[in-house]
N, C-alpha and C positions, 0 to 999 in steps of 0.2 A: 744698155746704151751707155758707153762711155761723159765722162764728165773730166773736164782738162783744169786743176789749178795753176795756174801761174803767179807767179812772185821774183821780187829782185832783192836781193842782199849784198852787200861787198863785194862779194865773190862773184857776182853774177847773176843770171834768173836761174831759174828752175822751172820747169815743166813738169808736173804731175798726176799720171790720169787714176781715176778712181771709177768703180762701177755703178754707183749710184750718187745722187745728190747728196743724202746725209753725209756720205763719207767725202762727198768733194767739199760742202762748208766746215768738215772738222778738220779735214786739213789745211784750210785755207786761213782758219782761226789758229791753227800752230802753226803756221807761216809767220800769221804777225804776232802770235805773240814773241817766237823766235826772232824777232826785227825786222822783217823782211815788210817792204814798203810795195805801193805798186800791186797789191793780191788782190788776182781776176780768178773768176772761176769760167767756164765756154762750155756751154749746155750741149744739151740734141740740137738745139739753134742755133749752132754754128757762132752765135754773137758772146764775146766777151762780157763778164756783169762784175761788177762791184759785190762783195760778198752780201750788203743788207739787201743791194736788190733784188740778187740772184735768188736769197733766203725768203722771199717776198713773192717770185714767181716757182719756187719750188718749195712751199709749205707743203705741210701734209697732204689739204685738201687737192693741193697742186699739182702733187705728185703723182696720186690717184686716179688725174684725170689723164695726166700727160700713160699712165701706163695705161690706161683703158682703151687708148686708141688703137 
């Protein structure tokens, strides 16, 4: 299941997909540490999150459950 980072920088946004959640919060931590302001990750739920929240609804235990279904 896809996972979408977004971010804005000088230059623009970016749109980034990734195949799992771990890999969408680790890009979305070198987003900002790159400077990039504004970094959302967009789940299987279609809703935009903020990374701590996003990391908070897809913990390990969370992750688990979302693939068990």
């Amino acid at each position: 299941m896809p996972f979408f980072v977004r971010g804005t920088d000088t230059s623009g946004t970016v749109s980034l997909r990734r195949d799992n959640a771990a890999g969408a919060v680790k890009k979305a931590k070198e987003l900002l540490d790159d400077g990039s302001w504004d970094v959302e990750i967009t789940g299987p739920d279609g809703l935009p999150h903020p990374i701590a929240e996003f990391e908070a609804m897809y913990s390990t235990g969370a992750t688990a459950a979302v693939h068990a279904r």
